[in-house]
C-alpha positions in Angstrom: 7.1 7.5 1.5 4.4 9.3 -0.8 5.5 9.5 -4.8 3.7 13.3 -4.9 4.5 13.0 -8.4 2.2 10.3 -8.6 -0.5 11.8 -6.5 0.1 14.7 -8.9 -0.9 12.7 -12.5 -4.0 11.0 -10.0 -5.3 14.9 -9.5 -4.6 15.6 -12.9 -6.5 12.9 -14.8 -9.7 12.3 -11.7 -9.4 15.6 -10.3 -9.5 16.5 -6.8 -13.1 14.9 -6.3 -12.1 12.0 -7.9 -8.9 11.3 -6.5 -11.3 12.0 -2.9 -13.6 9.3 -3.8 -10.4 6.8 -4.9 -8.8 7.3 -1.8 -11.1 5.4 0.5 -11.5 2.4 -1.2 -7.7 2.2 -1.8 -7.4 2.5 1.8 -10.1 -0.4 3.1 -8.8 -2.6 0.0 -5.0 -2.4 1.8 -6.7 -2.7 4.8 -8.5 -5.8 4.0 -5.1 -7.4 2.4 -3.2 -6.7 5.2 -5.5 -8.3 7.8 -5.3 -11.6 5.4 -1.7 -11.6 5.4 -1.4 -11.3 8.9 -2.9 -14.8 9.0 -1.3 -15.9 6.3 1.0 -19.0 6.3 0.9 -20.0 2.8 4.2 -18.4 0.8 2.3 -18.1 -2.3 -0.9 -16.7 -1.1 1.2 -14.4 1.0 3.3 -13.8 -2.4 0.0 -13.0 -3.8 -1.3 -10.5 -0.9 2.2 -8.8 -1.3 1.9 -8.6 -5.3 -2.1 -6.9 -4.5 -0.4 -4.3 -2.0 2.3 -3.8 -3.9 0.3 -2.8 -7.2 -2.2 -0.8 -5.7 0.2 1.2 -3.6 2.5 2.1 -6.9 -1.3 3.2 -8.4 -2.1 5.6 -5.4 1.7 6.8 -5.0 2.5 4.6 -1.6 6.0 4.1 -2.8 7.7 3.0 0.4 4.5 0.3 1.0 5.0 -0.4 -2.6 8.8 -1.2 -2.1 8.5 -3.4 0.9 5.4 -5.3 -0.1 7.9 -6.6 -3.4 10.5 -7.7 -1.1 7.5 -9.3 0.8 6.5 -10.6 -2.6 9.5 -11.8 -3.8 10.2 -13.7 -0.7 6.8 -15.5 -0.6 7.6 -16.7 -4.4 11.1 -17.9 -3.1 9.0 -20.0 -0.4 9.7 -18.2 2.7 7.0 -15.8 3.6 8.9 -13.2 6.1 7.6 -13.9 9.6 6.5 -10.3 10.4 5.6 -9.1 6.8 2.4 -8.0 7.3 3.4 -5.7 10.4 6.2 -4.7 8.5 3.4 -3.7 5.8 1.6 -2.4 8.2 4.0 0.2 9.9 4.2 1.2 6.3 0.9 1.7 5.3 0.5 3.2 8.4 3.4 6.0 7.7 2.3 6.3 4.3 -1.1 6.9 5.4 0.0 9.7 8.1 2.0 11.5 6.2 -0.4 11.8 2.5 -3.0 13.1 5.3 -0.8 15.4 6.7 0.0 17.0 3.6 -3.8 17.1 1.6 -4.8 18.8 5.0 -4.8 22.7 4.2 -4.4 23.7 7.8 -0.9 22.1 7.9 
């Protein structure tokens, strides 16, 4: 689910404090995306949503969210906006989210 690789290069070029303060907003910003999609009918505003989660979860390492939100995207631009994408993105997101918190967390 997490590229560590990726998180990896993040703590490399922002650091540890940086890559602390980057987190958060990468978080609300899915958030936020994923709470428009959910009310999204449009295919290509969906497409759009998709293409906005799927780039900004490649950037922070979210591979798996990353993967399904192109499928997600790649529908949306054939027309047909999967009916339970943004759950689907969500149970991702939510995974993703679990397990990169798991693992920063020094006690586990």
């Amino acid at each position: 689910m997490i590229d560590w690789n990726r998180i990896a290069e993040l703590k490399s070029d922002l650091g540890d404090d940086g890559l602390a303060d980057l987190l958060p907003i990468f978080l609300d910003e899915i958030d936020d995306a994923l709470t428009k999609l959910a009310t999204q009918t449009e295919a290509s505003e969906g497409a759009a949503i998709c293409h906005f989660i799927k780039g900004s979860a490649a950037n922070l390492g979210f591979a798996s969210l990353a993967e399904a939100s192109h499928a997600g995207e790649q529908a949306g631009k054939a027309g047909t906006l999967p009916p339970n994408i943004a759950k689907t993105l969500r149970d991702h997101f939510d995974a993703a989210k679990q397990e990169f918190e798991s693992h920063e967390d020094p006690s586990r």
